[in-house]
PDB file of N, CA, C, O and CB in Angstrom:
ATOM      1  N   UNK A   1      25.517-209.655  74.268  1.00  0.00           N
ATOM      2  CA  UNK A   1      26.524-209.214  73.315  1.00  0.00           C
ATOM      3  C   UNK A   1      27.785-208.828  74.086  1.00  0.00           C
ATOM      4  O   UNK A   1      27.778-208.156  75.117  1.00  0.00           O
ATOM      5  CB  UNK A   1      26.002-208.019  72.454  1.00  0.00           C
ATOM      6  N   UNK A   2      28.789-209.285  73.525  1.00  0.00           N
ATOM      7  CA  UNK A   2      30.041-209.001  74.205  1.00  0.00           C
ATOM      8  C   UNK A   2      30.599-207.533  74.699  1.00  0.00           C
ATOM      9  O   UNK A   2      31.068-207.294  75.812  1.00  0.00           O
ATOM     10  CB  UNK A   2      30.950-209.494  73.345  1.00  0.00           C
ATOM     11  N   UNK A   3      30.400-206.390  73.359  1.00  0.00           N
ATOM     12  CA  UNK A   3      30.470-205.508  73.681  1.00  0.00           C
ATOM     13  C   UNK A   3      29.751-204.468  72.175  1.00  0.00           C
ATOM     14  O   UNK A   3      29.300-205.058  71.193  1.00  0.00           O
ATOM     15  CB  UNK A   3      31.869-205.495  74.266  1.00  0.00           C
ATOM     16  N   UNK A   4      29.762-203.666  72.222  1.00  0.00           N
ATOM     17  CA  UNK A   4      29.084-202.557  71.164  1.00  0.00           C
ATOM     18  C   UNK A   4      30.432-202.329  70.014  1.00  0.00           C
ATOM     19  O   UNK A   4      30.071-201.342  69.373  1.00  0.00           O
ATOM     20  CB  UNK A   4      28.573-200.765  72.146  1.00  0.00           C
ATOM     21  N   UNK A   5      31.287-202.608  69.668  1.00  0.00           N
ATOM     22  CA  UNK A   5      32.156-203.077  69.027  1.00  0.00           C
ATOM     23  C   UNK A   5      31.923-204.299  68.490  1.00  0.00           C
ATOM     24  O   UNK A   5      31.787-204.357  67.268  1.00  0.00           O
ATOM     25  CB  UNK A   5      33.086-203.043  69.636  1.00  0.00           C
ATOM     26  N   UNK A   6      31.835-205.438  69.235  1.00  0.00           N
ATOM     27  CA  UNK A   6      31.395-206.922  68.634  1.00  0.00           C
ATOM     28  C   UNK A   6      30.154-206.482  68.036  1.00  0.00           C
ATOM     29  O   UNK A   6      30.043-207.168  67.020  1.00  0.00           O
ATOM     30  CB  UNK A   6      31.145-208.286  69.803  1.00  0.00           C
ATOM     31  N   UNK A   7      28.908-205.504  68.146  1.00  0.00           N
ATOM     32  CA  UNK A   7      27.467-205.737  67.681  1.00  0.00           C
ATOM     33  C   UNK A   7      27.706-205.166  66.207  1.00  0.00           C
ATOM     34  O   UNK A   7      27.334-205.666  65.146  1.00  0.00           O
ATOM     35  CB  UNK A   7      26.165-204.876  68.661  1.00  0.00           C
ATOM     36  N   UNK A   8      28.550-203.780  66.456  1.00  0.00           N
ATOM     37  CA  UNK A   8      28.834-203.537  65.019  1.00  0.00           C
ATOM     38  C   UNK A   8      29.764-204.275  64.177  1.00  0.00           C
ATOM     39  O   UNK A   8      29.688-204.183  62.952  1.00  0.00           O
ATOM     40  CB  UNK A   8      29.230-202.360  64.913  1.00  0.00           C
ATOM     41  N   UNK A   9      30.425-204.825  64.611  1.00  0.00           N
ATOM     42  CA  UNK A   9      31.384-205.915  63.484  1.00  0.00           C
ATOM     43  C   UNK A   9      30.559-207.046  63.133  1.00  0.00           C
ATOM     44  O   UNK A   9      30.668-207.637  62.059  1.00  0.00           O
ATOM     45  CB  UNK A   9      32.896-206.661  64.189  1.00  0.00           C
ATOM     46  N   UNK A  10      29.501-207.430  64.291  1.00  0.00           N
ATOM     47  CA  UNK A  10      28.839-208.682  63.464  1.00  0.00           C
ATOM     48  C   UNK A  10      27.863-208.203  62.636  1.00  0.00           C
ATOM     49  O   UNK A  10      27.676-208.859  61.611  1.00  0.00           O
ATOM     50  CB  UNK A  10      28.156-209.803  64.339  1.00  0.00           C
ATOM     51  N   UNK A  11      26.988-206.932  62.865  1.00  0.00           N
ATOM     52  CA  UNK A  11      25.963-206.618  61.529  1.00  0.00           C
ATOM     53  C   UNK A  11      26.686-206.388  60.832  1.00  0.00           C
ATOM     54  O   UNK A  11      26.177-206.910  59.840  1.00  0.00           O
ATOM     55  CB  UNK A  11      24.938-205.585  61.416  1.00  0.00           C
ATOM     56  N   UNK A  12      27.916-205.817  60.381  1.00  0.00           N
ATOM     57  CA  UNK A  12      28.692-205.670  59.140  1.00  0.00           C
ATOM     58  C   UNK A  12      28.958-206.676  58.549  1.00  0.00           C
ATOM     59  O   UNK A  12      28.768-206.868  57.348  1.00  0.00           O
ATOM     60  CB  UNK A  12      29.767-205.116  59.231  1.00  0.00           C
ATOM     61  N   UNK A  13      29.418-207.415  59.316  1.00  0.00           N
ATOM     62  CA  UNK A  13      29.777-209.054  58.217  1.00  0.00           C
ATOM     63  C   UNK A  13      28.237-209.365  58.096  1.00  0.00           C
ATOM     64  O   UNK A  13      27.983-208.930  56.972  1.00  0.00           O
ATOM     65  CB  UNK A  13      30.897-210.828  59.194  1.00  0.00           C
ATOM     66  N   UNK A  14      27.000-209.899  58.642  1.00  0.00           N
ATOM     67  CA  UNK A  14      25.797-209.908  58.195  1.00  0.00           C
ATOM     68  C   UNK A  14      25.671-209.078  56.518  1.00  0.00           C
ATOM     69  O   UNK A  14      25.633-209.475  55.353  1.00  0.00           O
ATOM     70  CB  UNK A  14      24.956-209.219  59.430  1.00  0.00           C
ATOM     71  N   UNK A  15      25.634-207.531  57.324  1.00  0.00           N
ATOM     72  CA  UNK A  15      25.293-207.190  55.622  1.00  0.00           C
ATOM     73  C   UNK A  15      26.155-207.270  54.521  1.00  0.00           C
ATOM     74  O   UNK A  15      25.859-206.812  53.417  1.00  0.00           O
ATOM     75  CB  UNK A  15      24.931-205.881  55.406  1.00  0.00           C
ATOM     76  N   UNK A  16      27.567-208.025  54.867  1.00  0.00           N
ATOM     77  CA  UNK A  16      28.296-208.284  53.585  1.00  0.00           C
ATOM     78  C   UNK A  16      28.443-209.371  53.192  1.00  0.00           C
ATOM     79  O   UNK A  16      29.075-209.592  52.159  1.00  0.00           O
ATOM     80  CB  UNK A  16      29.383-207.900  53.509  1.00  0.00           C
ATOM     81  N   UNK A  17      27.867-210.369  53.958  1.00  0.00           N
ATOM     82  CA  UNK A  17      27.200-211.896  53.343  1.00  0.00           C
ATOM     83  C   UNK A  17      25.985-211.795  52.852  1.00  0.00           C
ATOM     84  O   UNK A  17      25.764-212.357  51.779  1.00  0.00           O
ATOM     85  CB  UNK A  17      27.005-213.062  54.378  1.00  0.00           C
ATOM     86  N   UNK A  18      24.920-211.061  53.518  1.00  0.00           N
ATOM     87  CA  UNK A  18      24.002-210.903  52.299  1.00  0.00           C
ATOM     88  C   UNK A  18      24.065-210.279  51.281  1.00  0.00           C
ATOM     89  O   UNK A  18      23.197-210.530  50.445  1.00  0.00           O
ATOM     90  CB  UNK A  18      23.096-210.562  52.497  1.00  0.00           C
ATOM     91  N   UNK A  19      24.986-209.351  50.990  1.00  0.00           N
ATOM     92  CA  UNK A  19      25.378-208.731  49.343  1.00  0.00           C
ATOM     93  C   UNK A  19      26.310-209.935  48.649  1.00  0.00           C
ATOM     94  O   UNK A  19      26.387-210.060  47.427  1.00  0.00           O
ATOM     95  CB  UNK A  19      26.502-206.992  49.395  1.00  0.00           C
ATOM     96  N   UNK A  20      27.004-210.798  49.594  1.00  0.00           N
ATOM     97  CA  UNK A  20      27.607-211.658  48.485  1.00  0.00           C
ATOM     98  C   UNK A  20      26.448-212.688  47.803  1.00  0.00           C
ATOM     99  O   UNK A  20      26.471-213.321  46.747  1.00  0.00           O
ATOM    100  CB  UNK A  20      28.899-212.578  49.167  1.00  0.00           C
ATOM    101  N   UNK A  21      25.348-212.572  48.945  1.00  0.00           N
ATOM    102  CA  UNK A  21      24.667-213.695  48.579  1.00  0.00           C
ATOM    103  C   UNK A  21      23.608-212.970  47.206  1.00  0.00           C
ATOM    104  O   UNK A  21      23.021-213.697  46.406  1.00  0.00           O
ATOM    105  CB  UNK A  21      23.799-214.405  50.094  1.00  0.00           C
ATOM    106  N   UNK A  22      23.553-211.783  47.173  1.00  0.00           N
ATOM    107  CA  UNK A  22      23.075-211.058  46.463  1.00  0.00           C
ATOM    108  C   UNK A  22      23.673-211.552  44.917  1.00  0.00           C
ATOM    109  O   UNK A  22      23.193-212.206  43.991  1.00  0.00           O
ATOM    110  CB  UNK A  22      23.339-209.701  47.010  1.00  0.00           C
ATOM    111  N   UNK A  23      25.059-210.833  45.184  1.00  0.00           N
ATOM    112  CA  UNK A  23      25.867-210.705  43.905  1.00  0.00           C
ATOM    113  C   UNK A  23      25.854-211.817  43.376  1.00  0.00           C
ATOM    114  O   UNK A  23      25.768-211.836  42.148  1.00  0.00           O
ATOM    115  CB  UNK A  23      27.201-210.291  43.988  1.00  0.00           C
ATOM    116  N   UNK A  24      25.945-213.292  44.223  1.00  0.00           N
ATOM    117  CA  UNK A  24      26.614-214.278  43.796  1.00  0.00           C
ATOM    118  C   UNK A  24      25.735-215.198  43.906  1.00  0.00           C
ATOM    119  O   UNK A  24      26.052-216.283  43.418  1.00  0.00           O
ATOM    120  CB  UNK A  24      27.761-214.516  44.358  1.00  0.00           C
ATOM    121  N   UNK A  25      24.707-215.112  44.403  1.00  0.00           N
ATOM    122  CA  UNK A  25      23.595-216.423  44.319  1.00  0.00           C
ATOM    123  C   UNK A  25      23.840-218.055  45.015  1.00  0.00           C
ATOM    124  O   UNK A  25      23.382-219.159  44.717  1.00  0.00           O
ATOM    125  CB  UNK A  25      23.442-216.724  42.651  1.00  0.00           C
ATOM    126  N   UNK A  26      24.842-217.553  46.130  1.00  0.00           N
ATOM    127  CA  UNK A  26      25.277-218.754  46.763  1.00  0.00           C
ATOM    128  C   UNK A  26      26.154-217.620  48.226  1.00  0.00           C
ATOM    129  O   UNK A  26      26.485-216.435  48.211  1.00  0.00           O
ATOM    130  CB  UNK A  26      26.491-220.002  45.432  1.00  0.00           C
ATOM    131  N   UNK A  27      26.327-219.295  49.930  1.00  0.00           N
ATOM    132  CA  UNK A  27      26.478-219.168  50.476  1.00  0.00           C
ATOM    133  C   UNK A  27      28.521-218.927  50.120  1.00  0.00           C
ATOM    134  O   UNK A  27      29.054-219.237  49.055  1.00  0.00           O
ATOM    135  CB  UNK A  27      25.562-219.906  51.108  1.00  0.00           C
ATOM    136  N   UNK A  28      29.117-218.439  51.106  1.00  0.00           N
ATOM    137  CA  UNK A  28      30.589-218.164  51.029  1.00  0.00           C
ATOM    138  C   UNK A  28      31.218-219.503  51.239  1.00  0.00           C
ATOM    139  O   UNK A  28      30.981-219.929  52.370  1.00  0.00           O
ATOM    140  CB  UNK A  28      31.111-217.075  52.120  1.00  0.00           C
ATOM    141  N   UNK A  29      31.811-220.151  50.640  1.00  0.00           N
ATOM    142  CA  UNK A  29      32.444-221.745  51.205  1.00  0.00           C
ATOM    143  C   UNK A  29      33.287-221.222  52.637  1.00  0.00           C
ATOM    144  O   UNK A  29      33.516-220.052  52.942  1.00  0.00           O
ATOM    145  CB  UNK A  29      33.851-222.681  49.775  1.00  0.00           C
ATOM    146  N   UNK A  30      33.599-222.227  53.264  1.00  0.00           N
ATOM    147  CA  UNK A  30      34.483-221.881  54.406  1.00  0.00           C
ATOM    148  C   UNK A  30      36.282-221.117  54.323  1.00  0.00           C
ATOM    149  O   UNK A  30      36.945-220.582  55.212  1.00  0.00           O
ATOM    150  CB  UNK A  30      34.538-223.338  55.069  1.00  0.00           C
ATOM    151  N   UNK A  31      36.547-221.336  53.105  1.00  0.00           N
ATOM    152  CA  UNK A  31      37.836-220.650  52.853  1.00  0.00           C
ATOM    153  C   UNK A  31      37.637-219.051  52.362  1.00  0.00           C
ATOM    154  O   UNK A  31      38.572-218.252  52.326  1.00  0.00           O
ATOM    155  CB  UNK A  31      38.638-221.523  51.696  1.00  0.00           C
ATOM    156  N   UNK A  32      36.262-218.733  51.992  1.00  0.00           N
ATOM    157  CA  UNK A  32      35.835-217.732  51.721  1.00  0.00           C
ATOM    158  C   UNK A  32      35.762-216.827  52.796  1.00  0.00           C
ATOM    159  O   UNK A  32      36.196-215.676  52.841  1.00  0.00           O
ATOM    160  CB  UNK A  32      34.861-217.931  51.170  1.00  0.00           C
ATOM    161  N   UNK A  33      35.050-217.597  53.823  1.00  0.00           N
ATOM    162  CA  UNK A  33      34.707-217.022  55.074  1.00  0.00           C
ATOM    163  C   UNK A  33      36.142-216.631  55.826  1.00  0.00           C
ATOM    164  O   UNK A  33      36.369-215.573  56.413  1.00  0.00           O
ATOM    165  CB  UNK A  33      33.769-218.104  55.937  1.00  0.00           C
ATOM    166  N   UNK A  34      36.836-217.487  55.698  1.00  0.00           N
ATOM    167  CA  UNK A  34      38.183-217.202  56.396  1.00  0.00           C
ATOM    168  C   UNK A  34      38.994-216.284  55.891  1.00  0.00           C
ATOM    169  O   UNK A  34      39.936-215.937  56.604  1.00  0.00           O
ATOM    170  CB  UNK A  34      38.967-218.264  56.479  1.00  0.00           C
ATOM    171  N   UNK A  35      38.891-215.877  55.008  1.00  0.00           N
ATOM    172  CA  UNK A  35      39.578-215.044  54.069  1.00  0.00           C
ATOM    173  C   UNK A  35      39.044-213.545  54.409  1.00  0.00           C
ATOM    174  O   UNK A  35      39.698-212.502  54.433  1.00  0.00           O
ATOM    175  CB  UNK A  35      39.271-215.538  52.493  1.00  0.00           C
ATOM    176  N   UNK A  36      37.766-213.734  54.646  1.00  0.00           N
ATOM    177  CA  UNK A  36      37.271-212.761  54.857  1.00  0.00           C
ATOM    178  C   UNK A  36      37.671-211.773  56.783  1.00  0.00           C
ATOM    179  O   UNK A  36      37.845-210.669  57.299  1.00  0.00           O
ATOM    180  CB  UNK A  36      35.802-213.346  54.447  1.00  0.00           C
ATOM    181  N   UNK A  37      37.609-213.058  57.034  1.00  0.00           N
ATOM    182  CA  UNK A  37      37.597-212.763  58.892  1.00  0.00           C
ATOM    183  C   UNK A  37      39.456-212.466  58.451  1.00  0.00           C
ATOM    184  O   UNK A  37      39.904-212.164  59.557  1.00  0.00           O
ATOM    185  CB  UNK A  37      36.982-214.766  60.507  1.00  0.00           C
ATOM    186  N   UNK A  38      40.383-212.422  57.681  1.00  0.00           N
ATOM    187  CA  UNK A  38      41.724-212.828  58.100  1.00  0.00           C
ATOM    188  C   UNK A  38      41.594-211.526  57.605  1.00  0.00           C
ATOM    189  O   UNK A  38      42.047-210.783  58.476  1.00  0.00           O
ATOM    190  CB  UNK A  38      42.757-214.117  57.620  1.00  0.00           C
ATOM    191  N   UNK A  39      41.078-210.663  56.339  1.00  0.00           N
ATOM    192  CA  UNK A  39      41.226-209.515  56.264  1.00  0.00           C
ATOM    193  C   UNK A  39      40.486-208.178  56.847  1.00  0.00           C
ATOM    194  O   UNK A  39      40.746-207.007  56.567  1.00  0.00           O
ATOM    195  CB  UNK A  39      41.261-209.568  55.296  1.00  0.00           C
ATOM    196  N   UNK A  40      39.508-208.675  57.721  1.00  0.00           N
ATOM    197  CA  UNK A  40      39.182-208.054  58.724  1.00  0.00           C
ATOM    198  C   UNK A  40      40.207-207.567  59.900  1.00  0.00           C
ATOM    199  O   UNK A  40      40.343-206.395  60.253  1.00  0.00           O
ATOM    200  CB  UNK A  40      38.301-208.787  59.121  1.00  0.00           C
ATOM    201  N   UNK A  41      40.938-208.750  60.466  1.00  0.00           N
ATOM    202  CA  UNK A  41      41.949-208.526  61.424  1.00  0.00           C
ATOM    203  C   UNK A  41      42.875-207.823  60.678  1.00  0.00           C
ATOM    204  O   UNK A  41      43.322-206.795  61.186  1.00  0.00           O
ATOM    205  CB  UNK A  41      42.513-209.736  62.078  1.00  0.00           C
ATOM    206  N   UNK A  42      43.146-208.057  59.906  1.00  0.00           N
ATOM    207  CA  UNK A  42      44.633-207.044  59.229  1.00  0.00           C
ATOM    208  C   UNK A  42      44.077-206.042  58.932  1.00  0.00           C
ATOM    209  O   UNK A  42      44.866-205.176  58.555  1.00  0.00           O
ATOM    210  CB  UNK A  42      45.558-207.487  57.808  1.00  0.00           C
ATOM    211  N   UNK A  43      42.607-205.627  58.928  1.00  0.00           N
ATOM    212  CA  UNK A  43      42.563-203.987  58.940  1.00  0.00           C
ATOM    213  C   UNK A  43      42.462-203.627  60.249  1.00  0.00           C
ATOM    214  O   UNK A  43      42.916-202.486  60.334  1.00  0.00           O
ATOM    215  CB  UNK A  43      41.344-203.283  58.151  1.00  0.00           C
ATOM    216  N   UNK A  44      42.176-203.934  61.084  1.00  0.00           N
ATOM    217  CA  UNK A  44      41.501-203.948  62.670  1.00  0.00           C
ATOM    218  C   UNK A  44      42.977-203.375  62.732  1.00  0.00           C
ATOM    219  O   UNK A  44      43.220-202.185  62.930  1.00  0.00           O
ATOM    220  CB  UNK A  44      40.850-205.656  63.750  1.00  0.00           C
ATOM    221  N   UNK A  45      44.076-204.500  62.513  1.00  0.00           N
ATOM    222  CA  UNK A  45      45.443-204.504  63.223  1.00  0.00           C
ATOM    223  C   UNK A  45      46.376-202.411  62.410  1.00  0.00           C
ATOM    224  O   UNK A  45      46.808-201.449  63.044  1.00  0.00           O
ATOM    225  CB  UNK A  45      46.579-206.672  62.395  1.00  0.00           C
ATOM    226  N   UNK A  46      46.286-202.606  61.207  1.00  0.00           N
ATOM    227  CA  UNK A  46      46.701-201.619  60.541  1.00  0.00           C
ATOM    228  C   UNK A  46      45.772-200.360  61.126  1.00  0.00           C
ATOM    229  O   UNK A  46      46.363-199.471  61.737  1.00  0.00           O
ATOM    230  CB  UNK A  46      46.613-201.958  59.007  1.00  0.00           C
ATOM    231  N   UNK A  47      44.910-200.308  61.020  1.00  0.00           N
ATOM    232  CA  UNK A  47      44.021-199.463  61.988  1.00  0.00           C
ATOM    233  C   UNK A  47      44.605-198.800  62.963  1.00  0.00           C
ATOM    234  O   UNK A  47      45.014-197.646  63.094  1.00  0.00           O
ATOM    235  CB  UNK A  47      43.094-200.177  62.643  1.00  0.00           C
ATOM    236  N   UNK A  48      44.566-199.821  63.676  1.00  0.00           N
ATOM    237  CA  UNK A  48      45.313-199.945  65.445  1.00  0.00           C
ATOM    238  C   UNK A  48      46.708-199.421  64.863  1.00  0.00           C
ATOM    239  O   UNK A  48      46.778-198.192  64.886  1.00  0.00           O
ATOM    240  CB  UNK A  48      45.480-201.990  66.434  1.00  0.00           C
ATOM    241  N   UNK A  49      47.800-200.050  64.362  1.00  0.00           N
ATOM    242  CA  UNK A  49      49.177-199.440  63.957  1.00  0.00           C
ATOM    243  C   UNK A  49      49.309-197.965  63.521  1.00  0.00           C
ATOM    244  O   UNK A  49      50.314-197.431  63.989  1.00  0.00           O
ATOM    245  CB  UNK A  49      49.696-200.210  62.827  1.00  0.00           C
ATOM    246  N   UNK A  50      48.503-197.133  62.698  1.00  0.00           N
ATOM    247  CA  UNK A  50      48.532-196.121  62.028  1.00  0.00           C
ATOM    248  C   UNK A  50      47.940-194.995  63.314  1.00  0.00           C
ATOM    249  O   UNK A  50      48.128-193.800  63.087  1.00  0.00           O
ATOM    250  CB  UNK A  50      47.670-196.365  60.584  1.00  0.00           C
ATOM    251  N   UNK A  51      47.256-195.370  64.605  1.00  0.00           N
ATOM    252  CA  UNK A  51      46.640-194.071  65.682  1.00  0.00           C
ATOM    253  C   UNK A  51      47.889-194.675  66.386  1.00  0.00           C
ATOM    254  O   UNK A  51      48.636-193.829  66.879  1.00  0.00           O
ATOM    255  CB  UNK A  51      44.703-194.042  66.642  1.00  0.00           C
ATOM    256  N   UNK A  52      48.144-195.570  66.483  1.00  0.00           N
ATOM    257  CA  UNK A  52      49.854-195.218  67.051  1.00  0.00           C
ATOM    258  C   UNK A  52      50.998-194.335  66.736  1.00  0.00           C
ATOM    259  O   UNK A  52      51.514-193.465  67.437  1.00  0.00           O
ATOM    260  CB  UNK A  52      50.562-196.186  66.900  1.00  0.00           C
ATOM    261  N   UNK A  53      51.439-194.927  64.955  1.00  0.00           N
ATOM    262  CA  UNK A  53      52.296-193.994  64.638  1.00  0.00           C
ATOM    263  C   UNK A  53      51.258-192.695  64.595  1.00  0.00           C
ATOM    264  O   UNK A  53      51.788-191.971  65.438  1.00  0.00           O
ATOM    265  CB  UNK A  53      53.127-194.380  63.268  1.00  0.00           C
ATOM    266  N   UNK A  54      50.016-191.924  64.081  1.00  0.00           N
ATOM    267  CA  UNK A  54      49.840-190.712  64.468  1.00  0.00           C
ATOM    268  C   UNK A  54      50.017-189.746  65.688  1.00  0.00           C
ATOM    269  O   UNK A  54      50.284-188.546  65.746  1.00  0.00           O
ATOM    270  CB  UNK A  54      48.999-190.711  64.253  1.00  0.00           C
ATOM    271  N   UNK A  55      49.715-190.934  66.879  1.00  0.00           N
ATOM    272  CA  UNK A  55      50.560-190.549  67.872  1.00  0.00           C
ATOM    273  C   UNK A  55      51.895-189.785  68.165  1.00  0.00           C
ATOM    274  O   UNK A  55      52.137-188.658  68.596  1.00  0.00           O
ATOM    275  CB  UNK A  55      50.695-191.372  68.201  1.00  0.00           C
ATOM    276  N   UNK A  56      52.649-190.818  67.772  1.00  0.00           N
ATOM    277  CA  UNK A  56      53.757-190.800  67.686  1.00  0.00           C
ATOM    278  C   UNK A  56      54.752-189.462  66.950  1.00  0.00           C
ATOM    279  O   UNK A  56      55.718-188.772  67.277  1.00  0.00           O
ATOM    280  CB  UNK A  56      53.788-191.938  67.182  1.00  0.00           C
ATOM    281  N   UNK A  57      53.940-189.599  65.915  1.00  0.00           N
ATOM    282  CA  UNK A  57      54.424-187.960  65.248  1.00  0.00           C
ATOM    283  C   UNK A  57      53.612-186.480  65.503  1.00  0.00           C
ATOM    284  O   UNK A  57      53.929-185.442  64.922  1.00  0.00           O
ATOM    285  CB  UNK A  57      54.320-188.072  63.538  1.00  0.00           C
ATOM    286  N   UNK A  58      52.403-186.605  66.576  1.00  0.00           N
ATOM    287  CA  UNK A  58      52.124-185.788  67.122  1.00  0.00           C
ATOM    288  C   UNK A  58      53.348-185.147  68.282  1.00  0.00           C
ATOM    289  O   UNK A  58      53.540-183.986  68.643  1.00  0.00           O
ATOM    290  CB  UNK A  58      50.955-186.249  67.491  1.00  0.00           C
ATOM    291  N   UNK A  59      53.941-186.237  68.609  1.00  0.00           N
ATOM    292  CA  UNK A  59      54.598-185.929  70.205  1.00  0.00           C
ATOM    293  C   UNK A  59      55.924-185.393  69.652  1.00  0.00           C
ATOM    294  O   UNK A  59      56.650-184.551  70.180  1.00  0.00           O
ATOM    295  CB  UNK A  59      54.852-187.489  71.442  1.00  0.00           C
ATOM    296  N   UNK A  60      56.129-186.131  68.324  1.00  0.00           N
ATOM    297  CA  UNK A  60      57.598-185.673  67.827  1.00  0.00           C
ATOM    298  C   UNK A  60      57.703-184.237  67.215  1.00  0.00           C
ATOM    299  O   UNK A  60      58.688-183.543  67.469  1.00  0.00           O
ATOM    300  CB  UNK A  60      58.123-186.681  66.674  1.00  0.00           C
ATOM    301  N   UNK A  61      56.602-183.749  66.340  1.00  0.00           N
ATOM    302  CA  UNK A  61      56.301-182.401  65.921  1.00  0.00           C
ATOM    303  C   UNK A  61      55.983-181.454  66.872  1.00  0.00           C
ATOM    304  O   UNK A  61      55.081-181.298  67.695  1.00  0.00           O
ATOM    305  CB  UNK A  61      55.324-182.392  65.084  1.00  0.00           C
ATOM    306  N   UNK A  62      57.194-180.739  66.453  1.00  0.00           N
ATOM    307  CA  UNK A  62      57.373-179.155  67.779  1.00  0.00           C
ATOM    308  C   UNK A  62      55.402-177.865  67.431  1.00  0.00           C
ATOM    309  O   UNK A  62      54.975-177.242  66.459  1.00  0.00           O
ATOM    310  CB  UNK A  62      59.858-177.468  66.765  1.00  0.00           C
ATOM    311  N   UNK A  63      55.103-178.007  68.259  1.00  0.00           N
ATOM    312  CA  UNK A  63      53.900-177.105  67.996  1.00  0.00           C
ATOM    313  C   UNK A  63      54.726-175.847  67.292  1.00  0.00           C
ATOM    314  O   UNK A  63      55.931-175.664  67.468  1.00  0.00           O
ATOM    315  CB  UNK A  63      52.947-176.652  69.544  1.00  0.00           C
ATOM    316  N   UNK A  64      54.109-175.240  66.692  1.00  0.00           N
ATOM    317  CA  UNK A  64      53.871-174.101  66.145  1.00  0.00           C
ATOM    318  C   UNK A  64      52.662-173.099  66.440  1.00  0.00           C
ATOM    319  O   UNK A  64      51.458-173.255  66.233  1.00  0.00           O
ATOM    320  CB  UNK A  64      53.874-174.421  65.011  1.00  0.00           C
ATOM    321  N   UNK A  65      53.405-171.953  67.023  1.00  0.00           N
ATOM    322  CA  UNK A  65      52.815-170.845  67.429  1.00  0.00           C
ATOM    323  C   UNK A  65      52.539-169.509  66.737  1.00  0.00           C
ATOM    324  O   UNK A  65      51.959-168.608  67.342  1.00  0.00           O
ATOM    325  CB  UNK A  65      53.394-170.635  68.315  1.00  0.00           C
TER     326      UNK A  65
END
């Protein structure tokens, strides 16, 4: 396994293809699948963007004593 990050992102998509397969009684077509992996990265990415700016307005906000 690549890393303990990759193990948990791939059982997650696992258990959310078997609930589609649940809900829906069929495999995801390939535009399904892609759709899926494309909104994965745009949370991954927004994720990643938002502990930046929290960063960011940590360093800018004067502590209070």
């Amino acid at each position: 396994m690549f890393s303990k990050r990759a193990h948990q992102v791939e059982l997650a998509v696992k258990a959310k293809v078997v609930d589609f397969r649940h809900r829906q009684g069929r495999d995801l077509t390939r535009w399904e699948r892609a759709a899926q992996a494309m909104r994965r990265r745009v949370l991954d990415a927004l994720r990643h963007q938002n502990i930046e700016i929290e960063a960011e307005l940590i360093k800018l906000t004067p502590s209070i004593r």
